[in-house]
C-alpha positions in Angstrom: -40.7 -7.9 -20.4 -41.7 -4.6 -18.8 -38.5 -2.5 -16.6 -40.3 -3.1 -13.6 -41.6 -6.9 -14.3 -37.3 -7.4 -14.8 -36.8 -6.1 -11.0 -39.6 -7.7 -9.3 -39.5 -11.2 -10.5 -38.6 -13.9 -8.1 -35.6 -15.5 -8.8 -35.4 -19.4 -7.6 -32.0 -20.1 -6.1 -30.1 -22.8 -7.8 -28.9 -24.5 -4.7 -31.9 -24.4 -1.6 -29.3 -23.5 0.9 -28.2 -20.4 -0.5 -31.6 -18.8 -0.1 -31.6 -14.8 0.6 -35.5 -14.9 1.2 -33.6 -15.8 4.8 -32.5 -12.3 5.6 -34.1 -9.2 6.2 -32.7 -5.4 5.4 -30.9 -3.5 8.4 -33.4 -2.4 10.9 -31.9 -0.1 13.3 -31.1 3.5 10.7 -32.5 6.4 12.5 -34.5 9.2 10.6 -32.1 11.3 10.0 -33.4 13.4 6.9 -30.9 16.7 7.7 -27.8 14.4 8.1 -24.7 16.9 7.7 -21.9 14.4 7.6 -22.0 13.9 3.8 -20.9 17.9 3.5 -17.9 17.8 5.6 -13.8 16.3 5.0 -11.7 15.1 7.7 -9.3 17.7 8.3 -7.3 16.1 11.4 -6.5 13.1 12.9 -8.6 11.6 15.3 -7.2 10.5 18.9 -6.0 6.7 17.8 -6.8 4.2 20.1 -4.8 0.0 19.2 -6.5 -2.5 20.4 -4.1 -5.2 18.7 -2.9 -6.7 22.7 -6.7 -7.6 23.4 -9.0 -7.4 20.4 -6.6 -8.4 18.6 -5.0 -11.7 19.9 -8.1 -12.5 21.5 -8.9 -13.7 17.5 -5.6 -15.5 17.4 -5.8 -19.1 17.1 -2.4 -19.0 19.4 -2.7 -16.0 21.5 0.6 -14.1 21.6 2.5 -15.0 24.5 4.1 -12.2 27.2 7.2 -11.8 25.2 5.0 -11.1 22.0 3.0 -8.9 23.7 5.8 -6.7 24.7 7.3 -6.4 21.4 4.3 -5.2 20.1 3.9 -3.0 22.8 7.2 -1.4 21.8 6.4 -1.4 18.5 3.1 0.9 18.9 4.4 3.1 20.9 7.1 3.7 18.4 4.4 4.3 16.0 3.1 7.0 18.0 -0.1 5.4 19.5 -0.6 7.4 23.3 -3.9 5.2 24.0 -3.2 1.0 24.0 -5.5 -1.6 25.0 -3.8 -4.3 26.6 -5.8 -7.1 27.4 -8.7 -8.3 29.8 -6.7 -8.7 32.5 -9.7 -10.1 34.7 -9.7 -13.3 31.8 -6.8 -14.7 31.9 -3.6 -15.1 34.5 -1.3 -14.1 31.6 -3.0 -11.0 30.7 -2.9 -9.7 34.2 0.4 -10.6 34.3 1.7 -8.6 31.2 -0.3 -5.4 32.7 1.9 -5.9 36.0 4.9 -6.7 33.8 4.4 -3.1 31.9 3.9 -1.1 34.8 5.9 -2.7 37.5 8.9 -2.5 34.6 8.6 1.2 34.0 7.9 0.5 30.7 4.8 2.5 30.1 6.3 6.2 28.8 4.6 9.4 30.6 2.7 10.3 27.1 1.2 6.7 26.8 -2.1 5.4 28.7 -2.8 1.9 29.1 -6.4 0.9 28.4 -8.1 -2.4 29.6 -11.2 -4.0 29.2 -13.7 -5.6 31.4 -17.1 -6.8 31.9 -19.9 -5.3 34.0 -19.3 -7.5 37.0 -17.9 -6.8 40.5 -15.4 -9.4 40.8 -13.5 -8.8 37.3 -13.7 -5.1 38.0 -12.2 -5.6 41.2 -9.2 -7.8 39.4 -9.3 -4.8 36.3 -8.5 -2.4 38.8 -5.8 -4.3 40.6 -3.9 -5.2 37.7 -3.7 -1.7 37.5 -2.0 -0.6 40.9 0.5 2.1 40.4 -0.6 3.3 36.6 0.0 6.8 36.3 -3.0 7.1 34.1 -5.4 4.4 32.8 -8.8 4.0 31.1 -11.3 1.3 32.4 -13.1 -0.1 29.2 -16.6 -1.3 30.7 -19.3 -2.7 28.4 -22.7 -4.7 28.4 -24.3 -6.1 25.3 -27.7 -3.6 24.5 -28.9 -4.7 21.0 -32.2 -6.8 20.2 -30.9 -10.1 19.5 -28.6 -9.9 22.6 -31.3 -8.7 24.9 -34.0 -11.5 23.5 -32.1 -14.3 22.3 -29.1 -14.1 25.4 -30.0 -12.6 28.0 -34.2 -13.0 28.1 -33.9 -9.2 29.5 -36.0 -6.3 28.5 -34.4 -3.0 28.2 -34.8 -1.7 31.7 -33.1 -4.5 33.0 -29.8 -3.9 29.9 -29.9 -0.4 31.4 -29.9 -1.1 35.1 -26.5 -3.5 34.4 -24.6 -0.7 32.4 -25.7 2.2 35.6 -24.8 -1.2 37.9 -21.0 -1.6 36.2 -20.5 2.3 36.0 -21.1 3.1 39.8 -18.4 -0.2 40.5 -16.0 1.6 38.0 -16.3 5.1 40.0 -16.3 3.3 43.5 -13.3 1.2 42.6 -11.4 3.7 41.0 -11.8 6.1 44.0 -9.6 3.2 45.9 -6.9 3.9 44.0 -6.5 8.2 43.3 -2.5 7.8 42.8 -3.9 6.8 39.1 -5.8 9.1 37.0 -8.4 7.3 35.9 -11.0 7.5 32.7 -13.8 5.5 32.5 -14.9 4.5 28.8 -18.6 3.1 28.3 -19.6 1.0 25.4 -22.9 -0.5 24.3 -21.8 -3.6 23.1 -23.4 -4.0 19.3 -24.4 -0.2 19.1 -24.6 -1.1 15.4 -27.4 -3.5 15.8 -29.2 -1.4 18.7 -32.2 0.7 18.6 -30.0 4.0 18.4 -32.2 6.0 20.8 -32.1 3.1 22.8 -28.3 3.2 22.8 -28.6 7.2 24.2 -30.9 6.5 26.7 -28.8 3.8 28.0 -25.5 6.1 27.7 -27.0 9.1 29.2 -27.7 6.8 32.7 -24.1 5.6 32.6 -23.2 9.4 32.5 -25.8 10.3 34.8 -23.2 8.0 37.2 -20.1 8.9 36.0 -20.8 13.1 35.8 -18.1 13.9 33.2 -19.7 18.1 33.1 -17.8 18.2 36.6 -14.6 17.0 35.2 -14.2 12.7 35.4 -12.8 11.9 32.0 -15.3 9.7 30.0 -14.9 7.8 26.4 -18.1 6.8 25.3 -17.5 3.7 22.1 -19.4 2.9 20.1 -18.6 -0.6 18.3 -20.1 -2.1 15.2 -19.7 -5.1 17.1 -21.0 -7.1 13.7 -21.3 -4.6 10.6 -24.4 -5.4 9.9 -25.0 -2.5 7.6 -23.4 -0.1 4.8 -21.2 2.3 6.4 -23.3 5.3 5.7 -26.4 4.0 7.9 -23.2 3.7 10.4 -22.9 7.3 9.7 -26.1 8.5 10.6 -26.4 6.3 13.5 -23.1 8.0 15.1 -24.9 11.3 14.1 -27.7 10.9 15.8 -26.4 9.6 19.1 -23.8 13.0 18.8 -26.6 14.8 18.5 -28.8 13.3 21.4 -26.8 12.7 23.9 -27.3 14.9 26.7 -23.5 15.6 27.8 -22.1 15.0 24.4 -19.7 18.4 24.6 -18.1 16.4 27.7 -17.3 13.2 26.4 -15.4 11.4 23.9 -17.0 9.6 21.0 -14.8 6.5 19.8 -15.8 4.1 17.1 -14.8 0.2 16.9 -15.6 -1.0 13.6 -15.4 -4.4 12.4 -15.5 -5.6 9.1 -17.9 -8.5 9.0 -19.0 -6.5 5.4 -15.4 -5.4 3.8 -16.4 -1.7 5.4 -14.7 -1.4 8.4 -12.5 1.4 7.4 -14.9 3.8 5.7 -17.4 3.2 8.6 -14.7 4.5 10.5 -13.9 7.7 7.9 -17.9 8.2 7.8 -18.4 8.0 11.5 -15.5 10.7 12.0 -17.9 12.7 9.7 -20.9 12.0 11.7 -18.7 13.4 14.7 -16.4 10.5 16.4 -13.4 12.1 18.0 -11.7 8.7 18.4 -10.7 5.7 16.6 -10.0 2.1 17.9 -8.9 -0.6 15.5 -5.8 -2.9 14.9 -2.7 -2.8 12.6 -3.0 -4.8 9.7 -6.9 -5.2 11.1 -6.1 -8.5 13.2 -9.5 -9.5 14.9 -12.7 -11.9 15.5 -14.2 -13.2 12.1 -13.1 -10.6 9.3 -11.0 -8.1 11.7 -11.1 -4.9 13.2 -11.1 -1.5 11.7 -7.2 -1.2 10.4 -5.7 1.4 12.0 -2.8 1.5 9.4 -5.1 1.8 6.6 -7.0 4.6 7.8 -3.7 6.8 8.8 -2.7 6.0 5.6 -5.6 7.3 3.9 -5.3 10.7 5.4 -1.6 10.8 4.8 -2.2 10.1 1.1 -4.7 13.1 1.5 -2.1 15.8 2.7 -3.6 15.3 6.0 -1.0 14.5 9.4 -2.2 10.9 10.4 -0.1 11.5 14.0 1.5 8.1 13.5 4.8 7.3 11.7 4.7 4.5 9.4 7.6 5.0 7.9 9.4 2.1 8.8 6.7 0.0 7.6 8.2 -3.0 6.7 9.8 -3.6 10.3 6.2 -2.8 11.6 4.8 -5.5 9.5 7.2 -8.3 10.3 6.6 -7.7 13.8 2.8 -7.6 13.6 2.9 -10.5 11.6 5.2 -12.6 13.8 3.6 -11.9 16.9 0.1 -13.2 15.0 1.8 -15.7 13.3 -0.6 -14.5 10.8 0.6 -13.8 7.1 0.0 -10.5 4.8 -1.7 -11.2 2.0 0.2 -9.5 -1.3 -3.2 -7.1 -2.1 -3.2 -5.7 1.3 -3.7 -1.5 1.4 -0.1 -0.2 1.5 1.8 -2.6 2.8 1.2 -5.7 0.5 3.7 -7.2 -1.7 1.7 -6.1 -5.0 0.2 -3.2 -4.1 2.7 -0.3 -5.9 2.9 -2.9 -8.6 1.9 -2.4 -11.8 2.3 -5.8 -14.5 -0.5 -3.7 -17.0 1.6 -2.1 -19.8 -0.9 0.4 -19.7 -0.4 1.2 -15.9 3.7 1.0 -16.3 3.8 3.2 -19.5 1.6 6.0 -17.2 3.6 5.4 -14.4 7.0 6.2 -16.5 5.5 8.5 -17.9 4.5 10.6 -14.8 8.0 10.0 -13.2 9.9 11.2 -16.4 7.5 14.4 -16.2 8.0 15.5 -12.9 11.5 14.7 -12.7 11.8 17.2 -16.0 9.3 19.8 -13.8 10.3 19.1 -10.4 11.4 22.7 -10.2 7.3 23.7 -10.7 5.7 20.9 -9.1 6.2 22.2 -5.7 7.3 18.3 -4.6 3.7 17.6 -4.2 3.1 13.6 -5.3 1.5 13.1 -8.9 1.9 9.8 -10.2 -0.6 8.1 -12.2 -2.0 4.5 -10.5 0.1 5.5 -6.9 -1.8 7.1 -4.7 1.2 7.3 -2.8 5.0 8.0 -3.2 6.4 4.3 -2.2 9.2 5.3 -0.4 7.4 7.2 2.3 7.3 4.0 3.7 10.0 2.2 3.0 9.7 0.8 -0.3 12.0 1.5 -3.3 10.7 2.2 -6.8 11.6 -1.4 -7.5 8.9 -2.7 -6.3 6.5 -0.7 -8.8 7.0 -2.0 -12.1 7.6 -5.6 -12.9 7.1 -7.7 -15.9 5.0 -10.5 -17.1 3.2 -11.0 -20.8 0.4 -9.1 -19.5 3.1 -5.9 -19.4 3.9 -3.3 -22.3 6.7 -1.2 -23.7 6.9 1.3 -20.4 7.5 -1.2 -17.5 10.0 -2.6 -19.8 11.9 0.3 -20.3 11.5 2.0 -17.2 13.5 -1.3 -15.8 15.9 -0.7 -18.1 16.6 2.9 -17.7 16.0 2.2 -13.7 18.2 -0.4 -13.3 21.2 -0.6 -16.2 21.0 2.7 -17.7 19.4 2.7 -21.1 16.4 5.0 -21.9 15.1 3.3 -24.7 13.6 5.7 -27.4 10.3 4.9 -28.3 10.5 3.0 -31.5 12.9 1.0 -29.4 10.5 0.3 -26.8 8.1 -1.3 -28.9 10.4 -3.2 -30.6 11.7 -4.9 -27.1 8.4 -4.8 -25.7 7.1 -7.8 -28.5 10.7 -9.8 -27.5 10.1 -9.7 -23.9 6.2 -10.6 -24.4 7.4 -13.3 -26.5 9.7 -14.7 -23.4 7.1 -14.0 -20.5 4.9 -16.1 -22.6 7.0 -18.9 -23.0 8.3 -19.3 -19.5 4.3 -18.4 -17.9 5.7 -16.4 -15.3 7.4 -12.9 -14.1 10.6 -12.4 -15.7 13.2 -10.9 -13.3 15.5 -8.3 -13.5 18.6 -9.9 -14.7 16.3 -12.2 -17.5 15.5 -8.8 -18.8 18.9 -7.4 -19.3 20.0 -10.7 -20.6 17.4 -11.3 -23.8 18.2 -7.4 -24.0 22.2 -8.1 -24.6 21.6 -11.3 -26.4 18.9 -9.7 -28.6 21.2 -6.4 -29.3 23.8 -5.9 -27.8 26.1 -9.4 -29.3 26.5 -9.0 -33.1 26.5 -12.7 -33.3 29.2 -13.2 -36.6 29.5 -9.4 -36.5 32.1 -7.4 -35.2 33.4 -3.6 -35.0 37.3 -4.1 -35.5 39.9 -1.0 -35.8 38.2 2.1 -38.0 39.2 6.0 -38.8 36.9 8.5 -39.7 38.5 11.9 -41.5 37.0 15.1 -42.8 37.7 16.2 -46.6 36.0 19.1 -48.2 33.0 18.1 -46.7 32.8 14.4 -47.1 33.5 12.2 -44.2 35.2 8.9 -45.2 34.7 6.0 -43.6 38.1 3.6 -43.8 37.9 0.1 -41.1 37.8 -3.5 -40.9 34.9 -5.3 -39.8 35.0 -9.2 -39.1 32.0 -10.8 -40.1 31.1 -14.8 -40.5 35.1 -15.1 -38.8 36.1 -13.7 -42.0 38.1 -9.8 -41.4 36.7 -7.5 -44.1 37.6 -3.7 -45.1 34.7 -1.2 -45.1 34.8 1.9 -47.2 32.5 4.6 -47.5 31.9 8.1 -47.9 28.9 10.1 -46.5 27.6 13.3 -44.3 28.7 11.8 -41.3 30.8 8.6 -39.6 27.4 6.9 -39.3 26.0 7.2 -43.3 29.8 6.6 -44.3 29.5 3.5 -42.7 26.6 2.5 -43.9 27.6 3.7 -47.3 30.4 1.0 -47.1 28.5 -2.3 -45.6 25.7 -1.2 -48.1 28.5 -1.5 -50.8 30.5 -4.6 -49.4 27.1 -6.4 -49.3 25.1 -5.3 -52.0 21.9 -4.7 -49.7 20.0 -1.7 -49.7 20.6 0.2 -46.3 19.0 3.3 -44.9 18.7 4.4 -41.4 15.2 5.3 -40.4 15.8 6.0 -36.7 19.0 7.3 -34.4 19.1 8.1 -30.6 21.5 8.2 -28.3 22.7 9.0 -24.5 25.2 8.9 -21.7 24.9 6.4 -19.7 25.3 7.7 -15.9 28.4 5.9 -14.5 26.7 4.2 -11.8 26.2 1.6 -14.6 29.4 1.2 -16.6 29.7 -2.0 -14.7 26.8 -4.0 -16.4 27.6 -6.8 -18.4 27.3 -5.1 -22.4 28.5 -2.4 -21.8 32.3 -2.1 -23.9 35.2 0.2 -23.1 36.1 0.9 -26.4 39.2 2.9 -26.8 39.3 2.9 -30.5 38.5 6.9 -31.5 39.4 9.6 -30.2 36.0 10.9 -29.6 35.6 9.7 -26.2 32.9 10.7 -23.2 33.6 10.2 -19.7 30.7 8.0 -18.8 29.6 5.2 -21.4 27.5 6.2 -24.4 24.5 4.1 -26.2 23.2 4.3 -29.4 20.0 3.2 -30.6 19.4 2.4 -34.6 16.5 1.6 -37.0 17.8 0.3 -39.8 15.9 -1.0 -43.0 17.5 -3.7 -44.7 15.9 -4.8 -48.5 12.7 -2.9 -47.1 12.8 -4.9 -43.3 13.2 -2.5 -40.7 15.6 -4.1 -37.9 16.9 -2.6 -34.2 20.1 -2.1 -32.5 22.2 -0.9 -29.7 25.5 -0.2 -29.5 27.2 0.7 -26.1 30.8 2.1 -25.3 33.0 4.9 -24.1 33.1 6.3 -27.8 29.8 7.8 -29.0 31.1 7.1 -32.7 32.2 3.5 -31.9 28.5 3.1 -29.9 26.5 4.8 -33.2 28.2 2.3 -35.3 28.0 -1.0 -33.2 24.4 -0.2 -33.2 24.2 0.2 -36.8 26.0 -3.2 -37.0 23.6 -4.8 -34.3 20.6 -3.7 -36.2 22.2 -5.3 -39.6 23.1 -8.5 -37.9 19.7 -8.8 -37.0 18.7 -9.2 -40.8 18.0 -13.2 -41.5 20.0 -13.0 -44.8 23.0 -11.1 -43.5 24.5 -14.2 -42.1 25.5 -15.4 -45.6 26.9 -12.3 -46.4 
């Protein structure tokens, strides 16, 4: 079968219903063959507009009650947010009431505008307007359906008729708001499902509403433009927002906002595109909260810039407080994948992903002096704290994960930076455990199959020992108890470690040789943990705990242990005896 035969076929659908001869590709992209969005980067924030107190719980299935409402409030301004929707208060009683509340309360600050929605008819502007009284400075969000469908299918209106009801609600807008000058007032137009409008069509009707409104002579004028239903990919979005900037005729006087929804998963980078195509404002929700799949999230897209070196002009970084209240006032929960703030999300269960992540930390802790403190981090696009989140919450361990997360927990948590060789040999235990229990081992499982598997000689035990230095030989002279019986060791080698050997190799009768050593202070924030020994046996003390890792073959097995205490020589040689206790045949010795 030919390339082209394999694309053009017909393909039967197995189930009638699901039948995509139903649909027809997007039909409202504009020629735009000299776009220039694609060549540009976001370099600033744009002005962020929340619509969460009207969009928002509008798409509640229990809208949020007064009390809600203002501790959302609260909580966006405290994020930073100087433009808030907060309601329809021509709708409903309750949303009039919490725009009284707000500005009757003083509890709108001098930096903060309140913006409300309303539809193009006289009686809810009048009601918009006087839920208003006494606003320092407000914006009247006016709007009127304009795409195909609405015009055909809703309304049974041609376009003359769409257009004389958007020029109608702007001239009630500017004769209403000239009853009330102790408020400065800015009017925002928006043709309702600009996305799925003819775009000149969409300038011809916004170029009559400013026509009415005259922002050249100084009113203050947001024009939005809402993907009402994304209907399209985001970069047909794009050119759409490009050619209405272009085209319209008082464009340098205006504002531009976008309200993207995300009927296709796009929301956000229709958003980020359309500030390439030359939005200067955003409106969208925290946590995108809104009808069918949600608004634009507003969170998301600050946190994208932020991630690129780029000021979002909002402070997240108290984000877990900001999420509890967002989702207790929509009594909505977050699901764990979420952008940034989900439970999963800095991560990582893939060995792969954990042993980069260690890796990366370990580097540029060793090079933070040259790294200029600019984030780094292999499969975090972000540094977690930032916004509240501790480098606990990156590495955690099922039998999916490797040898890094492993050891990065233990080194995070208890103190022990396994060597390598180590690492893999505690990786296979832990794999082994995950496996067996099917689920996430937690911190304190880890530690213990790490004690229980080296740290607890079983029948083995370090009792009293010297070490002393003749003519070049050390000597090894102790008792060790082993299978409850007390036993003297006695040996002779380069060091206390091979003279120690050199005596269990001769007690036994089993060929010994040590294939691997390591070891390290452990800082003292640890000395607490269960495992670790104060052992004040030699006089060769540190003042924070050592450990001491050993490979040990045994009759040609290779076996690991750790040995921990105040004494580096007592921790070399517990680990020598942890890895020899881990031989099956020692038991019997």
């Amino acid at each position: 079968m030919s390339q082209q035969t394999a694309n053009t076929r017909k393909v039967t659908p197995k189930h009638a219903a699901f039948d995509y001869n139903k649909y027809r590709p997007f039909a409202f992209a504009p020629s735009l063959p000299d776009r220039t969005w694609p060549r540009k980067t976001i370099e600033k924030a744009p002005i962020w507009a929340s619509v969460d107190l009207r969009d928002g719980n509008q798409a509640l299935i229990d809208p949020m009650t007064i009390e809600q409402k203002t501790r959302f409030f609260k909580t966006l301004v405290e994020v930073g947010f100087k433009e808030i929707e907060i309601g329809f208060p021509s709708a409903a009683q309750v949303e009039f009431d919490f725009a009284r509340k707000l500005i009757e309360e003083n509890q709108v600050p001098d930096d903060v505008t309140l913006q409300v929605l309303v539809q193009a008819r006289e009686h809810l502007i009048a009601r918009t307007f006087e839920s208003l009284k006494g606003a320092k400075r407000a914006i009247v969000h006016v709007y009127n359906s304009t795409s195909r469908i609405q015009r055909e299918k809703v309304y049974g209106k041609d376009k003359a008729e769409i257009k004389e009801i958007a020029i109608s609600g702007a001239k009630l807008l500017k004769e209403y708001a000239a009853k009330y000058p102790e408020t400065e007032w800015v009017f925002q137009y928006s043709p309702e499902s600009f996305s799925q409008t003819e775009t000149e069509y969409a300038v011809e009707v916004t170029d009559a509403v400013c026509e009415v409104w005259q922002p050249a002579q100084g009113q203050g004028v947001i024009i939005n433009l809402p993907a009402t239903v994304e209907a399209s990919m985001p970069n047909i979005f794009a050119d759409q927002v490009e050619y209405f900037c272009r085209n319209l005729a008082q464009r340098e006087h205006v504002t531009i906002s976008l309200h993207t929804h995300n009927d296709r998963g796009c929301a956000v980078a229709a958003a980020e595109l359309g500030v390439l195509a030359g939005a200067d404002r955003i409106e969208g929700t925290l946590l995108g909260n809104g009808e069918r799949t949600g608004n634009m999230d507003i969170m998301v897209m600050a946190m994208n810039l932020f991630s690129q070196g780029v000021d979002p002009e909002l402070d997240f970084s108290n984000m877990s407080e900001i999420v509890q209240v967002v989702s207790e006032c929509n009594n909505l929960p977050v699901h764990p994948r979420h952008p940034y703030v989900g439970e999963l999300v800095f991560t990582a269960f893939s060995g792969s992903h954990q042993d980069a992540i260690k890796k990366s930390l370990d580097y540029n802790e060793k090079n933070k002096d040259e790294t200029d403190n600019v984030w780094d981090v292999a499969y975090l696009p972000i540094d977690p704290a930032h916004i509240g989140r501790s480098y606990q919450d990156v590495v955690r361990i099922n039998s999916q994960s490797g040898k890094g997360g492993v050891a990065y927990i233990l080194q995070r948590n208890y103190g022990f930076n396994l060597p390598r060789w180590m690492q893999i040999d505690f990786s296979r235990v832990v794999q082994q455990q995950a496996e067996s229990v099917a689920r996430e081992l937690q911190n304190d499982e880890i530690l213990q199959t790490f004690e229980d598997t080296y740290l607890k000689q079983g029948n083995f035990e370090l009792l009293d020992y010297s070490v002393n230095n003749k003519g070049g030989e050390v000597y090894f002279d102790g008792q060790v108890r082993m299978n409850e019986e007390v036993i003297t060791i006695a040996g002779t080698g380069n060091g206390p470690l091979s003279s120690f050997i050199d005596g269990l190799a001769q007690h036994t009768g089993k060929s010994l040789h040590i294939i691997n050593y390591a070891e390290h202070a452990i800082n003292p924030q640890h000395n607490s943990m269960d495992g670790i020994d104060d052992d004040t046996n030699s006089d060769n003390k540190t003042n924070a705990n050592a450990a001491a890792y050993i490979q040990l073959n045994v009759d040609g097995e290779v076996y690991s242990g750790i040995g921990t205490c105040s004494s580096t020589v007592s921790a070399m040689l517990k680990g020598a005896l942890s890895a020899f206790a881990q031989a099956p045949s020692t038991t019997a010795a």
